[in-house]
mmCIF file of the N, C-alpha and C atoms, coordinates in Angstrom:
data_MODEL
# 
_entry.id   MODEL 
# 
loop_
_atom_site.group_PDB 
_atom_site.id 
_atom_site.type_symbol 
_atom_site.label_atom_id 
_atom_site.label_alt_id 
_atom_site.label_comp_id 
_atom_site.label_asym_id 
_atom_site.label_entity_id 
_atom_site.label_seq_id 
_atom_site.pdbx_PDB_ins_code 
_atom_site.Cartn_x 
_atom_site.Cartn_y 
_atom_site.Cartn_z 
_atom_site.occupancy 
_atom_site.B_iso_or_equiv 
_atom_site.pdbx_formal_charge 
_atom_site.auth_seq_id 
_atom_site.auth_comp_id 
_atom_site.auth_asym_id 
_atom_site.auth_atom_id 
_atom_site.pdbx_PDB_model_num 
ATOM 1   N N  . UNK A 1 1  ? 50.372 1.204   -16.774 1.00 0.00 ? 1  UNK A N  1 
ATOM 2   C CA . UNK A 1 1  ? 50.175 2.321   -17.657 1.00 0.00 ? 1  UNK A CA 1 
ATOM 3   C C  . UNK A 1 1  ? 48.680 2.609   -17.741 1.00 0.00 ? 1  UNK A C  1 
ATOM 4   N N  . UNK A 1 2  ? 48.245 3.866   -17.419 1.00 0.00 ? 2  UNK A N  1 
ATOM 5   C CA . UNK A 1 2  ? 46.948 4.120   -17.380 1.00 0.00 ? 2  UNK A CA 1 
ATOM 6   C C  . UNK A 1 2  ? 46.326 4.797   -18.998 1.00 0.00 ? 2  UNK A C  1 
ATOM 7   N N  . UNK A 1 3  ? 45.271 4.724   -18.961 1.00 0.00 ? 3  UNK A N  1 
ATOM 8   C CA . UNK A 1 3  ? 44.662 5.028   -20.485 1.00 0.00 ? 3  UNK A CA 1 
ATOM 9   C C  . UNK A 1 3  ? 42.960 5.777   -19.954 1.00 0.00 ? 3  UNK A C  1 
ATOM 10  N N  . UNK A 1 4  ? 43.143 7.214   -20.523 1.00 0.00 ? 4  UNK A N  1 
ATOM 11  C CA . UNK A 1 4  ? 42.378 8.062   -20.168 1.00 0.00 ? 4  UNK A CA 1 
ATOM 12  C C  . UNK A 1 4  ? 41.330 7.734   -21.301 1.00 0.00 ? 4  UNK A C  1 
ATOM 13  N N  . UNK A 1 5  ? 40.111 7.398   -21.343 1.00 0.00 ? 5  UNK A N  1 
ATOM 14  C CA . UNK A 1 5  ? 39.381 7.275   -22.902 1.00 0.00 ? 5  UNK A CA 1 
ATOM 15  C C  . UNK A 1 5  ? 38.478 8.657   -22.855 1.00 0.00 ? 5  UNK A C  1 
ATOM 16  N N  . UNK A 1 6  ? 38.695 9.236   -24.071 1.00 0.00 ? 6  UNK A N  1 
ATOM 17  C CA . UNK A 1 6  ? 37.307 10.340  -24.419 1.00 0.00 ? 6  UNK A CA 1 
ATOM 18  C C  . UNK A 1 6  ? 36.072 10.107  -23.677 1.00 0.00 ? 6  UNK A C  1 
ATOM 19  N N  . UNK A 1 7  ? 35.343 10.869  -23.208 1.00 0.00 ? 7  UNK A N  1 
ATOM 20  C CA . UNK A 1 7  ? 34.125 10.439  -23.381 1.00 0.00 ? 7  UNK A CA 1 
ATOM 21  C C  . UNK A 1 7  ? 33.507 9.265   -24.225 1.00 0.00 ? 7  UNK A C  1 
ATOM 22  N N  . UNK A 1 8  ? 33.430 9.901   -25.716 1.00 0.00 ? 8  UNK A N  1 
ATOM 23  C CA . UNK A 1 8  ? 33.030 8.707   -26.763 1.00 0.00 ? 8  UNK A CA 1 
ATOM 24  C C  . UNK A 1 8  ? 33.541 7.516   -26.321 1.00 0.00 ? 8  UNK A C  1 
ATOM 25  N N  . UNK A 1 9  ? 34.294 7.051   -26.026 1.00 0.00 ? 9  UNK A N  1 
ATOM 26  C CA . UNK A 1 9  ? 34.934 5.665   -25.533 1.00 0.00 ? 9  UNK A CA 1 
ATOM 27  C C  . UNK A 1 9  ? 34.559 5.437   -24.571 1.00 0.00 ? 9  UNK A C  1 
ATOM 28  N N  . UNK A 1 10 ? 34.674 6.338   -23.313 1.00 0.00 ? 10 UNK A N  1 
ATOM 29  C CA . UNK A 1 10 ? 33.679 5.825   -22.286 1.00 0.00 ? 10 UNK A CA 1 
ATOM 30  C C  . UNK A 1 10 ? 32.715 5.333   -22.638 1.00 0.00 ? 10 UNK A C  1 
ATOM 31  N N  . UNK A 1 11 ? 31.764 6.389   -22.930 1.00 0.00 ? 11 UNK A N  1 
ATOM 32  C CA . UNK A 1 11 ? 30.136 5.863   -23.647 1.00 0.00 ? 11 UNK A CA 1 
ATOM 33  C C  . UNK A 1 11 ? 29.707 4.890   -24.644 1.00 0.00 ? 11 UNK A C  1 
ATOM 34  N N  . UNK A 1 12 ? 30.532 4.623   -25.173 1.00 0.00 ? 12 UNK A N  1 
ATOM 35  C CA . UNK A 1 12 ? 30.599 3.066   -25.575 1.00 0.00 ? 12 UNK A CA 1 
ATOM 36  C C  . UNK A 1 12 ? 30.904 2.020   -25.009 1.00 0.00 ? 12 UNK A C  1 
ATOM 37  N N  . UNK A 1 13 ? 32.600 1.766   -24.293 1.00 0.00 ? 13 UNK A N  1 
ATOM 38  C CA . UNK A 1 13 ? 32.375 0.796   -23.201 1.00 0.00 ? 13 UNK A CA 1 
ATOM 39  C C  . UNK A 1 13 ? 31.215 0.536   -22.367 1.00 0.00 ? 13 UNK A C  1 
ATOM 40  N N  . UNK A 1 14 ? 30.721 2.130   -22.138 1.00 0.00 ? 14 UNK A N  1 
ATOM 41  C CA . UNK A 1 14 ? 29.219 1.803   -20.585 1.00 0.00 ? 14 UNK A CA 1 
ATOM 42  C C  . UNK A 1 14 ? 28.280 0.979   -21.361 1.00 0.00 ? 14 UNK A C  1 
ATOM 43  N N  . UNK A 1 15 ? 27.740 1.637   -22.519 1.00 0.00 ? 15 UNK A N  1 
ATOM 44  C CA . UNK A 1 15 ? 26.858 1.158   -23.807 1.00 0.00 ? 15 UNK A CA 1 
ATOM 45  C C  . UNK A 1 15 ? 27.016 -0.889  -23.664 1.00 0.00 ? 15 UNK A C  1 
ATOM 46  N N  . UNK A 1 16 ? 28.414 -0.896  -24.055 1.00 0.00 ? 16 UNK A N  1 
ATOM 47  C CA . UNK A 1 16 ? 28.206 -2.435  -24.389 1.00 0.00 ? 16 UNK A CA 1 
ATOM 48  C C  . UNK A 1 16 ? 28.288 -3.279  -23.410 1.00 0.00 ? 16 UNK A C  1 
ATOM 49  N N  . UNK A 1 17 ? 28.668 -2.494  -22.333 1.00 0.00 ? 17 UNK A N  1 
ATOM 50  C CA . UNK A 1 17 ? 28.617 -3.036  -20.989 1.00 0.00 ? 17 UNK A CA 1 
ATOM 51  C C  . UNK A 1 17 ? 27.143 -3.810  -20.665 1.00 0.00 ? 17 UNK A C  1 
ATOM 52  N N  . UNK A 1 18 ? 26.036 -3.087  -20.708 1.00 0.00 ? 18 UNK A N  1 
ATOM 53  C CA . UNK A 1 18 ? 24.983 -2.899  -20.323 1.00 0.00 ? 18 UNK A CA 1 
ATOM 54  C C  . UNK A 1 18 ? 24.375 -4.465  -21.058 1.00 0.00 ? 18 UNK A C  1 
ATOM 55  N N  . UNK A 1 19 ? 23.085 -5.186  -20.352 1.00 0.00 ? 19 UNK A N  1 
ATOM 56  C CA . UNK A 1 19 ? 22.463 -6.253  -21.270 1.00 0.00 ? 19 UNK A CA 1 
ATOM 57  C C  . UNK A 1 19 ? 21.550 -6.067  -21.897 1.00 0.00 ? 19 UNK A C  1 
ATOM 58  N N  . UNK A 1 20 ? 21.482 -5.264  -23.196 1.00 0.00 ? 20 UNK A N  1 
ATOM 59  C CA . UNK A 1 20 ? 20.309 -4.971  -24.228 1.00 0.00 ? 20 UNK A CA 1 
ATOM 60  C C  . UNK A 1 20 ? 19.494 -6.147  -24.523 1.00 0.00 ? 20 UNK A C  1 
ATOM 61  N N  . UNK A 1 21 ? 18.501 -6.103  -24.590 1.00 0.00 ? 21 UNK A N  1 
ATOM 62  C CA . UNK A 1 21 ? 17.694 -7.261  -25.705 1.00 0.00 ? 21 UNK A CA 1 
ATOM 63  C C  . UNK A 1 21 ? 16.031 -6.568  -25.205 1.00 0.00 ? 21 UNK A C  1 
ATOM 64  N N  . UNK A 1 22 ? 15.509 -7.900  -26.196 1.00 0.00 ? 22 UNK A N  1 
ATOM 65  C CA . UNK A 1 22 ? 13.980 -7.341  -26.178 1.00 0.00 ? 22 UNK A CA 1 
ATOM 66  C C  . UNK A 1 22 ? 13.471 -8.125  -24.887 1.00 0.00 ? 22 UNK A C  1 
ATOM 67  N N  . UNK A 1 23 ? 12.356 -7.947  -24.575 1.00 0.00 ? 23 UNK A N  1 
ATOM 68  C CA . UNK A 1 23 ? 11.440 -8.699  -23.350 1.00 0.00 ? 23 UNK A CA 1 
ATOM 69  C C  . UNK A 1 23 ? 11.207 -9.669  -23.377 1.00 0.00 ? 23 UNK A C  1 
ATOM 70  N N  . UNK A 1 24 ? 11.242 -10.324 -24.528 1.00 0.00 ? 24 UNK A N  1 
ATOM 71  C CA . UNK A 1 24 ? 11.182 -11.732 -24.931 1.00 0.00 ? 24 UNK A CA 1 
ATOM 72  C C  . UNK A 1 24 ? 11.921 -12.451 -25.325 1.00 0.00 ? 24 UNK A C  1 
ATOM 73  N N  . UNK A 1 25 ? 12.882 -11.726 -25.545 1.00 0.00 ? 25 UNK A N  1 
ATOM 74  C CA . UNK A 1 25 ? 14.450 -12.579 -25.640 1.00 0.00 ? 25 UNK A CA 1 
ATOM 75  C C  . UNK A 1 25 ? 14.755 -12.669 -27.477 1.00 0.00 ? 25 UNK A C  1 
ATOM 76  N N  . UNK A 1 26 ? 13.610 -12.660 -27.649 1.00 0.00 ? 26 UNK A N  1 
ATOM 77  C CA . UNK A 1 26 ? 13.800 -12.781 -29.731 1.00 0.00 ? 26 UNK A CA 1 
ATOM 78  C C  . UNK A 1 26 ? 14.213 -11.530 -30.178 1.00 0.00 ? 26 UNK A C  1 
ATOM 79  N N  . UNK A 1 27 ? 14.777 -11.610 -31.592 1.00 0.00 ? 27 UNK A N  1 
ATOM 80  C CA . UNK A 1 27 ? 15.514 -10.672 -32.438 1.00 0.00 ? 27 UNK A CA 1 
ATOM 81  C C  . UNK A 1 27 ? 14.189 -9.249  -32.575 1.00 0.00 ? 27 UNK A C  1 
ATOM 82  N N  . UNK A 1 28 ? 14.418 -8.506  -31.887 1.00 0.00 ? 28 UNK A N  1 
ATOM 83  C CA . UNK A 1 28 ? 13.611 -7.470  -32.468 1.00 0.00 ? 28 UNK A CA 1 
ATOM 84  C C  . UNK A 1 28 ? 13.579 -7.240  -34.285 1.00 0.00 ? 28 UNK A C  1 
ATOM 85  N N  . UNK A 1 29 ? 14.164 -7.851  -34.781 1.00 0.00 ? 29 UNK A N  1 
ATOM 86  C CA . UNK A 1 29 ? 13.811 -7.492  -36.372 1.00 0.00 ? 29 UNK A CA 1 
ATOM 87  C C  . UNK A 1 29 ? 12.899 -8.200  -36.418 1.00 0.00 ? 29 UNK A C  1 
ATOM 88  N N  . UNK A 1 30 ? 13.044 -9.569  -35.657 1.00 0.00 ? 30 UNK A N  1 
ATOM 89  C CA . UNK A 1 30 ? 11.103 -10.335 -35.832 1.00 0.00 ? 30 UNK A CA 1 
ATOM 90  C C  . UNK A 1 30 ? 10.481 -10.165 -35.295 1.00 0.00 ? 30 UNK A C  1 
ATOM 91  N N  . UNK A 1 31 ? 10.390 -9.542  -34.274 1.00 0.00 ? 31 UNK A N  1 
ATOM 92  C CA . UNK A 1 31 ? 9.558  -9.312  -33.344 1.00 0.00 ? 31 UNK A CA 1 
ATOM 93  C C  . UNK A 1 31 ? 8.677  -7.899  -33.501 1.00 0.00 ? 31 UNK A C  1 
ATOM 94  N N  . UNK A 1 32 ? 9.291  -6.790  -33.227 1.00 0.00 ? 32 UNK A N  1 
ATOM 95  C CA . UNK A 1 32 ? 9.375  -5.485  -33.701 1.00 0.00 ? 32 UNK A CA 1 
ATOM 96  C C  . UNK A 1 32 ? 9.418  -5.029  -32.307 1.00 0.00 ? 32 UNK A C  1 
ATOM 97  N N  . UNK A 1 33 ? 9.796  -5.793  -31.591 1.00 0.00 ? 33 UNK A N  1 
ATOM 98  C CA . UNK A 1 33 ? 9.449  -5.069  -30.286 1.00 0.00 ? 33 UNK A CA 1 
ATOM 99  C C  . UNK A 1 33 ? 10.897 -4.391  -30.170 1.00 0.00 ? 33 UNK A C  1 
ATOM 100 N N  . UNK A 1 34 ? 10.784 -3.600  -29.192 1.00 0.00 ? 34 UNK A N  1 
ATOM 101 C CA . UNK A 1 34 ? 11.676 -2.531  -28.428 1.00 0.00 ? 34 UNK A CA 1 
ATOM 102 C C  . UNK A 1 34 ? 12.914 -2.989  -27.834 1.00 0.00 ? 34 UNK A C  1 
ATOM 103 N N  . UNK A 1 35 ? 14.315 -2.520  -28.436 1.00 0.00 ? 35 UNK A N  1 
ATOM 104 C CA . UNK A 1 35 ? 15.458 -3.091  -28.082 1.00 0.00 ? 35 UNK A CA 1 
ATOM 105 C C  . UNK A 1 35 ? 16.115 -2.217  -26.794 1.00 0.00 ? 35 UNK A C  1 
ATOM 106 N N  . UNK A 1 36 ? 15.828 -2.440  -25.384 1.00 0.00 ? 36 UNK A N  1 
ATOM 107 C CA . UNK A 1 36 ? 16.248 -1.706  -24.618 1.00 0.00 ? 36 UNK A CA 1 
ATOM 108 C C  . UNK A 1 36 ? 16.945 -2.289  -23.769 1.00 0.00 ? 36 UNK A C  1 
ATOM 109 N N  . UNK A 1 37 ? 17.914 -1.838  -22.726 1.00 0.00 ? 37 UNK A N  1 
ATOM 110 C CA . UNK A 1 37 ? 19.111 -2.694  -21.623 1.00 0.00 ? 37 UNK A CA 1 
ATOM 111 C C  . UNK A 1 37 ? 17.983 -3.318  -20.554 1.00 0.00 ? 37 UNK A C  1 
ATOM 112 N N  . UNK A 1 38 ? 18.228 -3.969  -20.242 1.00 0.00 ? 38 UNK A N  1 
ATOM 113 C CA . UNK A 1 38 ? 17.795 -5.515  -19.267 1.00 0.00 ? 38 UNK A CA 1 
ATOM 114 C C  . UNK A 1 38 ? 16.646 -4.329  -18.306 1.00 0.00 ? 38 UNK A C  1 
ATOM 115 N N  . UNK A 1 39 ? 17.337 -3.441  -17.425 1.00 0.00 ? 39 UNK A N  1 
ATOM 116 C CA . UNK A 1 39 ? 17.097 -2.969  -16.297 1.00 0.00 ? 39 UNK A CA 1 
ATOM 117 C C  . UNK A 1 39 ? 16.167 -1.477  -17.079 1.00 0.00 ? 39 UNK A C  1 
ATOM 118 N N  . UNK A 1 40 ? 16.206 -1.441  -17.978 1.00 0.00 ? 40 UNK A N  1 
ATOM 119 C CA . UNK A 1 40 ? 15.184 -0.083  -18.321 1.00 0.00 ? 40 UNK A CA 1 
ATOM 120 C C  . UNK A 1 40 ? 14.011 -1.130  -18.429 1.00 0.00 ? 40 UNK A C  1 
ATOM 121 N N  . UNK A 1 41 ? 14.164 -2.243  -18.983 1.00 0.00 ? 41 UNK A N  1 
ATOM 122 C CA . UNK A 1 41 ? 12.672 -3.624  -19.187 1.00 0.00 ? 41 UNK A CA 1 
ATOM 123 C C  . UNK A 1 41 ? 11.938 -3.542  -18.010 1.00 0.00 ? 41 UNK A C  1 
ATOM 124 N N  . UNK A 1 42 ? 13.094 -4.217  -17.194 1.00 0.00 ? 42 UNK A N  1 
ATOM 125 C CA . UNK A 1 42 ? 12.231 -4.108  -15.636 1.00 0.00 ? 42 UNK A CA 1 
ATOM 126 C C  . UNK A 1 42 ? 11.811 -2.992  -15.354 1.00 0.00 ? 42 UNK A C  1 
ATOM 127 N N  . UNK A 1 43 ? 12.328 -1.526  -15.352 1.00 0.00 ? 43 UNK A N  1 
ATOM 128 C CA . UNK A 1 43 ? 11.476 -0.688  -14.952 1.00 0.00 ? 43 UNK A CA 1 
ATOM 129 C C  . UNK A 1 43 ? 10.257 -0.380  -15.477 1.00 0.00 ? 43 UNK A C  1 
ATOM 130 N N  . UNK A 1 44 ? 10.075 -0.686  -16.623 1.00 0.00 ? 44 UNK A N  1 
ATOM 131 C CA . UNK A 1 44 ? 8.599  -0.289  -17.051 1.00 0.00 ? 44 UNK A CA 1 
ATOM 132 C C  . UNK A 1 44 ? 7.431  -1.504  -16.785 1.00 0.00 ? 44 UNK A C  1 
ATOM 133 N N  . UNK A 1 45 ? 6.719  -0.869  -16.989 1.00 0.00 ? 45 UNK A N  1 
ATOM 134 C CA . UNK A 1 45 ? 5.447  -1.915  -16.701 1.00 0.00 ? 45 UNK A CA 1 
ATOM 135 C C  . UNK A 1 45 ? 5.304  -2.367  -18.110 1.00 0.00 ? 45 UNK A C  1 
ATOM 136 N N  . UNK A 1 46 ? 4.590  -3.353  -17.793 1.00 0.00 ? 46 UNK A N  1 
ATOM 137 C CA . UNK A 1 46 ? 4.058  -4.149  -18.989 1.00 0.00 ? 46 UNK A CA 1 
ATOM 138 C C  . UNK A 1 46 ? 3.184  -3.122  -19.836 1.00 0.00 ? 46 UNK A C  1 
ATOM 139 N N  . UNK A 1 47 ? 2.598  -2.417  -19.681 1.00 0.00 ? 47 UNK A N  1 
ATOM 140 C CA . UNK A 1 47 ? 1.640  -1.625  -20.544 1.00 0.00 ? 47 UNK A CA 1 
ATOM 141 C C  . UNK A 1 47 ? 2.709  -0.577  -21.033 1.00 0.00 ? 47 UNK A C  1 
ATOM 142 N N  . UNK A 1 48 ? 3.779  0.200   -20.061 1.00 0.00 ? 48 UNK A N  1 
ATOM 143 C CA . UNK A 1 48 ? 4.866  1.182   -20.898 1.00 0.00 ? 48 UNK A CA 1 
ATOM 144 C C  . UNK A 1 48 ? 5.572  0.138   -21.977 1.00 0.00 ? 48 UNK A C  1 
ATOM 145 N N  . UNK A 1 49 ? 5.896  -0.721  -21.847 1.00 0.00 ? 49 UNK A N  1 
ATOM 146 C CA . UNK A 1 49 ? 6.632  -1.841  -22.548 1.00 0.00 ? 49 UNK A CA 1 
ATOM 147 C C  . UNK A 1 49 ? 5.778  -1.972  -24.005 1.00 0.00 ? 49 UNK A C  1 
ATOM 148 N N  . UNK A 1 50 ? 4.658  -2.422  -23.282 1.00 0.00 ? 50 UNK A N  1 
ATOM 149 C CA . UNK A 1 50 ? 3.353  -2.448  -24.685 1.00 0.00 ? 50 UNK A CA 1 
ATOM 150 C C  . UNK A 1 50 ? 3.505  -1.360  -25.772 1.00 0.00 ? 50 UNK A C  1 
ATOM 151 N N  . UNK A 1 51 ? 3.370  0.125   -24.942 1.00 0.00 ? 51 UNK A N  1 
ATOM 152 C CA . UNK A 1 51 ? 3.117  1.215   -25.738 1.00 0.00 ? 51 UNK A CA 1 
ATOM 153 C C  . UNK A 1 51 ? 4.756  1.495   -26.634 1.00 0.00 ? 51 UNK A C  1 
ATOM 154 N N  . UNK A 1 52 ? 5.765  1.213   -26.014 1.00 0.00 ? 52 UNK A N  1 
ATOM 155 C CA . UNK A 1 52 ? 7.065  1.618   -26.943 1.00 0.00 ? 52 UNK A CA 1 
ATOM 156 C C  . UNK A 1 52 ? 7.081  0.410   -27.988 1.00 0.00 ? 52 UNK A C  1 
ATOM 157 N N  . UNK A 1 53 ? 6.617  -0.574  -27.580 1.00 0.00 ? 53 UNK A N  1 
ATOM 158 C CA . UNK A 1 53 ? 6.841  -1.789  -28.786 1.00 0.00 ? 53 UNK A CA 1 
ATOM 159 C C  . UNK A 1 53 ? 5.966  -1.364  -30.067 1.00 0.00 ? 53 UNK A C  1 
ATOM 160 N N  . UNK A 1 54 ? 4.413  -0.948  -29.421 1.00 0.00 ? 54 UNK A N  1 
ATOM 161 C CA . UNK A 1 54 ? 3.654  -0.601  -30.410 1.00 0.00 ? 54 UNK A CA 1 
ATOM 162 C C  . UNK A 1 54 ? 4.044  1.097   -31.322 1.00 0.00 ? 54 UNK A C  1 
ATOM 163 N N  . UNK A 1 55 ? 4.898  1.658   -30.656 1.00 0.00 ? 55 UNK A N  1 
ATOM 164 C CA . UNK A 1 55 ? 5.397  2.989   -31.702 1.00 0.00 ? 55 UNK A CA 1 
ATOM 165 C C  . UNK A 1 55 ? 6.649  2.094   -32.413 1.00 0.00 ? 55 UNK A C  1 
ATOM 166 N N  . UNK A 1 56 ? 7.291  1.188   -31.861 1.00 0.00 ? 56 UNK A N  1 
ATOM 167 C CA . UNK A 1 56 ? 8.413  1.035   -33.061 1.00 0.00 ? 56 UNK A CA 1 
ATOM 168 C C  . UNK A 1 56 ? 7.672  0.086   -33.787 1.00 0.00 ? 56 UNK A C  1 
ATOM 169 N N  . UNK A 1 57 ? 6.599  -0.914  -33.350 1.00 0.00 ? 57 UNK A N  1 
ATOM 170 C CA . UNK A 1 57 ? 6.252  -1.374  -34.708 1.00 0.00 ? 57 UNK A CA 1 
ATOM 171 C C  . UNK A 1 57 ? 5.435  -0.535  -35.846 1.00 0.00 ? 57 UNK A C  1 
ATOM 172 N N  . UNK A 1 58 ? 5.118  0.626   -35.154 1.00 0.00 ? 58 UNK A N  1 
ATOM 173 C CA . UNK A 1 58 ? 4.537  1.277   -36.762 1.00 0.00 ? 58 UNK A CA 1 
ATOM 174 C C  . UNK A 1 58 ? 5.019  2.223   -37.240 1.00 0.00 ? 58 UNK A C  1 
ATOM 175 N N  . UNK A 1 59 ? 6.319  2.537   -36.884 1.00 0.00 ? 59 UNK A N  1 
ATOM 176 C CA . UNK A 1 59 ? 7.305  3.267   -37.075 1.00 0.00 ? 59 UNK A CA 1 
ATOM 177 C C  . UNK A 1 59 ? 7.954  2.301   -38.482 1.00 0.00 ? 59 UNK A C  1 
ATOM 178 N N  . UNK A 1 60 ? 8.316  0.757   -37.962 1.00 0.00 ? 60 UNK A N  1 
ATOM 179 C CA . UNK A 1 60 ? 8.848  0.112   -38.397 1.00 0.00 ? 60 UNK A CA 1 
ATOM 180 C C  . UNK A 1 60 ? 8.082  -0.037  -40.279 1.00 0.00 ? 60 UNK A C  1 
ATOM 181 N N  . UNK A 1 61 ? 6.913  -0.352  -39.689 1.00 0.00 ? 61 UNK A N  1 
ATOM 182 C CA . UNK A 1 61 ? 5.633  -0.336  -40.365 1.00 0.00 ? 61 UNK A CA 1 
ATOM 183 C C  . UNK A 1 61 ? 6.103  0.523   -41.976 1.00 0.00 ? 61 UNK A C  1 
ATOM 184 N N  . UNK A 1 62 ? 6.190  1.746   -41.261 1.00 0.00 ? 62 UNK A N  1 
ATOM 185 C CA . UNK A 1 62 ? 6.210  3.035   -42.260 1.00 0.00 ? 62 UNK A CA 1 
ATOM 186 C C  . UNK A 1 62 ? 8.008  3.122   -42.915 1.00 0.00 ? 62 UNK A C  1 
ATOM 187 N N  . UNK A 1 63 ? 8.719  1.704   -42.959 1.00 0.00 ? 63 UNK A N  1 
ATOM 188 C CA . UNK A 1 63 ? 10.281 2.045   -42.755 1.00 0.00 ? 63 UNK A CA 1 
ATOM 189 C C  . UNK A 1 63 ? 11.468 2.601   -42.204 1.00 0.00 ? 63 UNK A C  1 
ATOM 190 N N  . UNK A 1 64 ? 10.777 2.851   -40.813 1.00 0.00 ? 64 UNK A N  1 
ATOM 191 C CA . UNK A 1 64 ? 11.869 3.625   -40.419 1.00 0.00 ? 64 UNK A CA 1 
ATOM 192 C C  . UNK A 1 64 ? 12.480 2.402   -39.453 1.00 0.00 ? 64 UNK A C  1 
ATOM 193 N N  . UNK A 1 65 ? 13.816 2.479   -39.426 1.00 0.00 ? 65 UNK A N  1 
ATOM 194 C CA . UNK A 1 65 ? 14.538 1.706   -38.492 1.00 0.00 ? 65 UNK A CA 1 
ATOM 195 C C  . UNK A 1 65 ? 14.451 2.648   -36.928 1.00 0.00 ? 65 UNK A C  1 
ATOM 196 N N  . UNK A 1 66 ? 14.789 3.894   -36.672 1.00 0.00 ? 66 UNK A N  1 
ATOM 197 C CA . UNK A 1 66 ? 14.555 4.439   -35.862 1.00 0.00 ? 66 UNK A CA 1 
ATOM 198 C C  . UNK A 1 66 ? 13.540 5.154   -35.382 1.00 0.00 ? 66 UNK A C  1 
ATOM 199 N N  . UNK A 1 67 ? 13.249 4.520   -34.143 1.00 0.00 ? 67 UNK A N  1 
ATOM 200 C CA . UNK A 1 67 ? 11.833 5.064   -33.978 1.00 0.00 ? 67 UNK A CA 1 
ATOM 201 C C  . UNK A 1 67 ? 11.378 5.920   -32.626 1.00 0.00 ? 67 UNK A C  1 
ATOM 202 N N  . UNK A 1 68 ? 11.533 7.410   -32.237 1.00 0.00 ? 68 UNK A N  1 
ATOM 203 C CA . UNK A 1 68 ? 11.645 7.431   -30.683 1.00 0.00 ? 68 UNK A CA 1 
ATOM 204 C C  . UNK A 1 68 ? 10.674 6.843   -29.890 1.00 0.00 ? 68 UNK A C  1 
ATOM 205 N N  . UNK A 1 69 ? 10.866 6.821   -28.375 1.00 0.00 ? 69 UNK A N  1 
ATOM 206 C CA . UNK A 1 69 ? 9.895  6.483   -27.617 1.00 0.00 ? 69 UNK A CA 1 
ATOM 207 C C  . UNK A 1 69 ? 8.729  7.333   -27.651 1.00 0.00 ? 69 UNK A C  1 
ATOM 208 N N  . UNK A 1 70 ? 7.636  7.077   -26.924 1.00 0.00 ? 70 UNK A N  1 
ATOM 209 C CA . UNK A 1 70 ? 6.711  7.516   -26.315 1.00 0.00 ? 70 UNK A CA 1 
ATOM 210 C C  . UNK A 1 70 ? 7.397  8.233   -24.851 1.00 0.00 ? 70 UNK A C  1 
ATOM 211 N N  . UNK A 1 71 ? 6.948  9.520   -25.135 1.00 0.00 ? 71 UNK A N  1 
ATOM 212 C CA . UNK A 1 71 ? 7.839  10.514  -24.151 1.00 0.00 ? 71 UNK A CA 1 
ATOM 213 C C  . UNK A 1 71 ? 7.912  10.018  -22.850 1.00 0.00 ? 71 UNK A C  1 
ATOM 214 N N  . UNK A 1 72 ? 6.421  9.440   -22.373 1.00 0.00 ? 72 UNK A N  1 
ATOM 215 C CA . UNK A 1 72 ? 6.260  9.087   -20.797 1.00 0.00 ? 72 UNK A CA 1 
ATOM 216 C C  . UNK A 1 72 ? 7.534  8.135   -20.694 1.00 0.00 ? 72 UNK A C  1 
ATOM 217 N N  . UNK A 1 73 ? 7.763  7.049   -21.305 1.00 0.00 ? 73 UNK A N  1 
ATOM 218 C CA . UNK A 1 73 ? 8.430  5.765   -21.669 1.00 0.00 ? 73 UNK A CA 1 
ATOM 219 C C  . UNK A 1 73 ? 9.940  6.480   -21.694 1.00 0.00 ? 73 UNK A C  1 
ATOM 220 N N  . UNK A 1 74 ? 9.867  7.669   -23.000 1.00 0.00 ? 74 UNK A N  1 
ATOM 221 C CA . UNK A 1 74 ? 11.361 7.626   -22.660 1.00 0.00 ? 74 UNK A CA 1 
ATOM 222 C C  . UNK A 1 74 ? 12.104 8.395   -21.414 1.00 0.00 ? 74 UNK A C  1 
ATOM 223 N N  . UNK A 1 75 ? 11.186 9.204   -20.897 1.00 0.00 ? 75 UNK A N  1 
ATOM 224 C CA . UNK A 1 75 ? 11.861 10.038  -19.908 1.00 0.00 ? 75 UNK A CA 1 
ATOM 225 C C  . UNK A 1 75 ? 12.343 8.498   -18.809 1.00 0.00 ? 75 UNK A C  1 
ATOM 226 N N  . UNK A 1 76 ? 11.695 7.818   -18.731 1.00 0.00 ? 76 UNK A N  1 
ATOM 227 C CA . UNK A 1 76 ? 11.643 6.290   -17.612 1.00 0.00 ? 76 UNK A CA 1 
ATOM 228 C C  . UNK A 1 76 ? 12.764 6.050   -18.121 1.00 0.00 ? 76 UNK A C  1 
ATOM 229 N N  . UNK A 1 77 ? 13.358 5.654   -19.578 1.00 0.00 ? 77 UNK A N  1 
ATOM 230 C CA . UNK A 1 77 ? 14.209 4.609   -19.529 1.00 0.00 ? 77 UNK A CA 1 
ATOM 231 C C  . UNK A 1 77 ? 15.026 5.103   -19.652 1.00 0.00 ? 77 UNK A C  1 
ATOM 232 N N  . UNK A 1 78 ? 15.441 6.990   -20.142 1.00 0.00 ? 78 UNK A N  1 
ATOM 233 C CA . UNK A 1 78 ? 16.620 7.515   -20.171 1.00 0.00 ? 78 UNK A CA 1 
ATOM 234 C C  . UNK A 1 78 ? 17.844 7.308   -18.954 1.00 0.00 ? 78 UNK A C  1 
ATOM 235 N N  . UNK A 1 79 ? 17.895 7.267   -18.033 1.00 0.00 ? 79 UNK A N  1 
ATOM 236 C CA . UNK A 1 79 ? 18.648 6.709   -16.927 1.00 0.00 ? 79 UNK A CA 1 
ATOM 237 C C  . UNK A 1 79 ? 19.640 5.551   -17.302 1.00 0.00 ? 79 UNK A C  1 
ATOM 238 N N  . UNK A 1 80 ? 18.556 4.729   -18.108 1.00 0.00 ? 80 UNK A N  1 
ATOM 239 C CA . UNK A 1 80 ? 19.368 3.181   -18.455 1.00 0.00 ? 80 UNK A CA 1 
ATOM 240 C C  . UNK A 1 80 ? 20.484 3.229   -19.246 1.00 0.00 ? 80 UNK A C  1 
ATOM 241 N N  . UNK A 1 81 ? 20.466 4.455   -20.844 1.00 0.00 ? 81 UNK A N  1 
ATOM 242 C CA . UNK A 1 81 ? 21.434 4.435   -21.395 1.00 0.00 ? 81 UNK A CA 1 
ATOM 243 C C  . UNK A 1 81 ? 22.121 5.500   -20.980 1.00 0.00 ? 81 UNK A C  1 
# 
């Protein structure tokens, strides 16, 4: 028996599919660094990596839980999600 999912369901299965975490392996709530899938990490360089960690930590800074990228950064990692 086959099972057609919405979109939305797709895009969640792909979503949790994927291996999120930070670059360092620790809880981004302690860290503040940038919670992105395994393979958007590797694509950036250490300095794009630098610059998105440093907008969500002063994003974080100012209370916000959500914080966008740095445009250069996100156009790079959009692919991943």
């Amino acid at each position: 028996m086959g099972f057609d999912m919405k979109p939305s369901q797709q895009s969640l299965k792909d979503w949790t599919a994927q291996k999120w975490k930070t670059k360092s392996g620790k809880p981004s709530s302690k860290t503040g660094e940038r919670y992105l899938p395994e393979a958007a990490i590797k694509a950036l360089s250490p300095a794009e990596y630098a610059s998105t960690t440093r907008a969500k930590r002063a994003g974080k800074a100012t209370g916000k839980q959500f914080v966008k990228q740095p445009p250069k950064v996100a156009a790079k990692t959009a692919r991943f999600r």
